[in-house]
N, C-alpha and C positions, 0 to 999 in steps of 0.2 A: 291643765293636763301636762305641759313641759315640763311644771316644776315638780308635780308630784307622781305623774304617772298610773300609780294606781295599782300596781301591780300582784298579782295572786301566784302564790305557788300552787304546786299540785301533789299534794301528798302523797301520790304513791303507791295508793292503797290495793289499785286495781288485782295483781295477782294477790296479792296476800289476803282479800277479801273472796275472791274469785278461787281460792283455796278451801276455801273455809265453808262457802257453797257449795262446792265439789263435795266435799267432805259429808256432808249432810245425808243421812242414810234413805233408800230409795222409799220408805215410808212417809217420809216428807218430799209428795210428788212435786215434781214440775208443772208449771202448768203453765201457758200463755195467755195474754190479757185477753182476744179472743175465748178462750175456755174460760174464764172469769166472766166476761159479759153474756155467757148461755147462764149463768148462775147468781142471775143477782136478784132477788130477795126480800125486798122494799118498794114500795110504790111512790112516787113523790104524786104531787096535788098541783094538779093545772091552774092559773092563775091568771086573768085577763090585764091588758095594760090597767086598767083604770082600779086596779087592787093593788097595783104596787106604790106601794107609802113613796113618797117626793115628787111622783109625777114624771119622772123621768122622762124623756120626750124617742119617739120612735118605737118602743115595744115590740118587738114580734113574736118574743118568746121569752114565759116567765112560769116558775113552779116555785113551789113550796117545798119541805121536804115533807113526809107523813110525820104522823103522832107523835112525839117521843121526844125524838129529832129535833123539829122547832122547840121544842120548851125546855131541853135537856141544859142543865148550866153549867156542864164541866167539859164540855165539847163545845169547843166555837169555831163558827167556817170562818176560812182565813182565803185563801189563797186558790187559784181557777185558771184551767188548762183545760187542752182538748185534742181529741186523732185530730184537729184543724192544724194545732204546729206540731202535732209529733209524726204526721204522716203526709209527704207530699200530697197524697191524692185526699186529706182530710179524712179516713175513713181506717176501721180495722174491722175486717171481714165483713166489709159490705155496714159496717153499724159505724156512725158518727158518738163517741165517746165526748162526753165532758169531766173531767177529775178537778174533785173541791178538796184540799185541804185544812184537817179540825185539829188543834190542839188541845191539850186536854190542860185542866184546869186543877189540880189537883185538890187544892183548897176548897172549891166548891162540891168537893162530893166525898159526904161524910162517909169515917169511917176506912177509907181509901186508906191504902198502904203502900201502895208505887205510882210513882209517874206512869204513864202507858204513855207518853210521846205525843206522836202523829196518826192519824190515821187519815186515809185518802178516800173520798166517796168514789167510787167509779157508777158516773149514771149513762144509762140510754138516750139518746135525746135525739134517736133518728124521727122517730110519730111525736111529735109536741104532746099529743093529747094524750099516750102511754109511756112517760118517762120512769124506767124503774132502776135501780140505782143498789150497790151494794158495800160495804167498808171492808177495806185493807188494814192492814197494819203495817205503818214504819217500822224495821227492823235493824242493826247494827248487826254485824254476823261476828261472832267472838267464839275464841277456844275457853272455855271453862273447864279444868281440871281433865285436860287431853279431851273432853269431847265438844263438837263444833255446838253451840247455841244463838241466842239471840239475846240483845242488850235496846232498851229502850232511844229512843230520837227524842232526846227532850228540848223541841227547840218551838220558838212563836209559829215560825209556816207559815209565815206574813204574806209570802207568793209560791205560784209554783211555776213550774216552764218546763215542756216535755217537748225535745227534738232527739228524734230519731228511737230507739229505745233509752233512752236517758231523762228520769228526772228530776231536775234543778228546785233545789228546796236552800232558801237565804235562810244564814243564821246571823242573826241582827248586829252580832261584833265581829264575825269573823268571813264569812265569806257565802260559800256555798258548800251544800252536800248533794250527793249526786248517787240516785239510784237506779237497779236496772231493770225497768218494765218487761225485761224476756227472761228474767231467772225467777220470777214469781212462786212461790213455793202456797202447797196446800198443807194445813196440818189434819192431823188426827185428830185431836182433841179439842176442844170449848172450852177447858177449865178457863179461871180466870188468875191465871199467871203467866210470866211471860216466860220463854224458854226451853230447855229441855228438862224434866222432871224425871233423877234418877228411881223416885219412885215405882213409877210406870210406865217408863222407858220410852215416854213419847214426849210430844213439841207442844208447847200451846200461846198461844199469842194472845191473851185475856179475854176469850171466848172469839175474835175474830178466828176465820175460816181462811185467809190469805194474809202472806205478809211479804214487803216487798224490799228486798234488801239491800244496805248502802251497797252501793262497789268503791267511792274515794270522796276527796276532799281538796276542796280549792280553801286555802287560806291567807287573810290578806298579809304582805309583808309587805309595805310600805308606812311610811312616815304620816300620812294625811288622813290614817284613821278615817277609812269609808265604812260606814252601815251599811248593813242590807236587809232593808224594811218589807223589799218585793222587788217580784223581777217577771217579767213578760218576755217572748221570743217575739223579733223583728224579724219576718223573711223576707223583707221589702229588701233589706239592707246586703250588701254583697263585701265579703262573705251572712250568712244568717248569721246574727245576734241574738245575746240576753241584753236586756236594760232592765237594769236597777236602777232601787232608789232607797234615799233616807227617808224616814218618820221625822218631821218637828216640829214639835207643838209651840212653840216658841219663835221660832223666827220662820224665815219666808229660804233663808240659805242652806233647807239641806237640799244634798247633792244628787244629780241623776248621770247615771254613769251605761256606757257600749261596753260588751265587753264580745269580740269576735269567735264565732263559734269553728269548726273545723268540718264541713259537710257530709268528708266520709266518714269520719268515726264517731260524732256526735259530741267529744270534747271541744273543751274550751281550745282554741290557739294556740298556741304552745311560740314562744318566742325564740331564739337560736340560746338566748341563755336560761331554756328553761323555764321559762314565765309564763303568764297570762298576762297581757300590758291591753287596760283599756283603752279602748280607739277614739271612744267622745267622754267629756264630759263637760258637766253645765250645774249652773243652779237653776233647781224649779222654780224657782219665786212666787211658789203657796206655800202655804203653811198644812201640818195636817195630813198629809199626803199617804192613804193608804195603800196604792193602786198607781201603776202605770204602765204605759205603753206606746209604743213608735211605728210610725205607718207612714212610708213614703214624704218622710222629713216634719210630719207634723206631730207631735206628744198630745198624751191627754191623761191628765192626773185626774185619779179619785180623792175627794177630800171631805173627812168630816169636819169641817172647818164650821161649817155654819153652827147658830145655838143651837141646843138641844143634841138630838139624835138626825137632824137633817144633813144632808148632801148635799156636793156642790162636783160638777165635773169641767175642770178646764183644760180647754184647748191652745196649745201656744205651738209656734215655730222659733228658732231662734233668732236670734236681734230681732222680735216683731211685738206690737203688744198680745196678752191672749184674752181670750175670749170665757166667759164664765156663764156654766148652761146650770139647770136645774139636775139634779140626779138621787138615787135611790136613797133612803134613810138611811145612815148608819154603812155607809161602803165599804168596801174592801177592793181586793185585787181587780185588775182587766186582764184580759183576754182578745187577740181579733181572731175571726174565722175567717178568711181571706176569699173561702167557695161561695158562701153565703153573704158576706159584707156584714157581716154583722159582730161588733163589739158584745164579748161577754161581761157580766159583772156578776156582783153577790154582796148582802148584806146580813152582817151579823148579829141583829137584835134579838134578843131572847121572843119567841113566839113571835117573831115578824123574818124570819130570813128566808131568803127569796133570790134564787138566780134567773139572771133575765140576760136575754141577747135584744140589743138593739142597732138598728140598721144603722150601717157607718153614715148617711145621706143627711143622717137629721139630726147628727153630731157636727158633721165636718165644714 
């Protein structure tokens, strides 16, 4: 950390995106995630500990998505957040929110003519047993020939991290993008393309019904070439944190990095010259690492390390050895809910993905 630092700028973007918003004619309502979560649209499929493929240990809560969903192969869930870090009290309007990040695959679906990005589940998951859930659409807000539109996020979404209205999406070579859960825009239209259509003088976000717009960018300027594979919120840590990390299928050294958040405005830190300067960093010493997370000085990485499509979830502190548990097939990102005690996950196999919360007690 002395020699490299680690360091992010901040692009900037915030008024000139926040312009560009403004901008957007009153037919492209406002709406807030609250009014989003009265409108969601999908049912997910309740799922008992003893159906979730690795066995994972602790279960208290696991769903499927519905139909479609599970088998769809150009959409894969990445990355999982929740109102647990975007809202102190874990909750928005009385509803406890979980949001999954899918990137879309373009290659796997024939016929396709554009990237469509990201898009973000937003599910229910206050009744375990009526989790209903509905998709977002990632957006860049762009002037197009003087009039304000929208440009696709074509990025993996390996993690996500929601503090405050702000959420934290890693792009794997360069840092983070950052968008804003309260300027949430409704369109007009279904068609399936993305933007403003001088045809018919409306917006359409590839038949999604919401879409949720960058406002800036942290990007890395240093020398040590950090990834960022995924990134979880630490509120354990003072001030609250992101912790990233790298993807390496190859060795056991890529890196997991703190980067300090800012409490009132929900930005990164901001350094006297202007920076973001990571506060930790480490090597995880697994390999594989799709998922991590930080909770009162202890990590715990997701890894599909094991053969096949199996799981492995490890516990470490630092200078200590860690500990290596059983975990879901095929993992992706963490999540903690700090109300409940319970670590979230999610796996992304074709016809097997499945988000589950398991109690911190029978990890840690």
């Amino acid at each position: 950390i002395d020699r490299c630092a680690f360091p992010l700028t901040d692009r900037g973007t915030w008024i000139d995106h926040g312009a560009i918003i403004d901008a957007f004619p009153e037919t492209l309502a406002r709406v807030t995630l609250a009014d989003v979560a009265l409108d969601l649209n999908r049912a997910a499929v309740t799922r008992t500990a003893a159906q979730v493929p690795g066995n994972p240990p602790g279960v208290q809560r696991a769903f499927a998505w519905q139909a479609g969903d599970e088998s769809v192969a150009y959409w894969i869930p990445q990355g999982i957040t929740g109102s647990f870090d975007g809202r102190a009290d874990g909750l928005v309007a009385g509803k406890k929110l979980v949001l999954v990040s899918w990137y879309y695959e373009q290659a796997q679906d024939p016929g396709s003519t554009a990237d469509k990005g990201v898009r973000i589940a937003i599910a229910d998951v206050t009744d375990p047993a009526a989790v209903t859930y509905r998709f977002a659409l990632l957006v860049e807000p762009v002037m197009t020939a003087g009039q304000p539109s929208f440009a696709p996020v074509s990025v993996h979404a390996g993690g996500i991290a929601w503090f405050g209205d702000l959420l934290y999406v890693p792009v794997t070579g360069s840092g983070f993008r950052v968008f804003d859960l309260s300027k949430i825009m409704r369109t007009e239209s279904v068609a399936d393309r993305l933007g403003y259509d001088p045809a018919t003088g409306m917006f359409d976000a590839h038949g999604y019904r919401y879409v949720i717009p960058e406002v800036s960018e942290y990007v890395d300027a240093g020398a040590c070439e950090a990834r960022f594979s995924y990134v979880a919120l630490d509120r354990s840590s003072s001030p609250p944190s992101l912790v990233s990390g790298e993807y390496d299928s190859a060795t056991v050294t890529g890196r997991v990095f703190r980067w300090p958040l800012d409490p009132a405005t929900g930005r990164l830190q901001l350094t006297d010259a202007n920076r973001v300067v990571a506060d930790g960093a480490w090597f995880a010493g697994e390999s594989h690492v799709q998922g991590g997370l930080a909770h009162d000085a202890t990590f715990w990485l997701s890894s599909s390390q094991p053969a096949g499509s199996g799981g492995a979830l490890y516990r470490a502190r630092v200078d200590a050895p860690s500990a290596t548990l059983g975990w879901i097939d095929s993992p992706e990102d963490l999540a903690f809910d700090p109300q409940a005690n319970l670590v979230w996950s999610l796996s992304e196999g074709l016809d097997a993905r499945y988000v589950i919360g398991v109690a911190l007690g029978a990890i840690d």
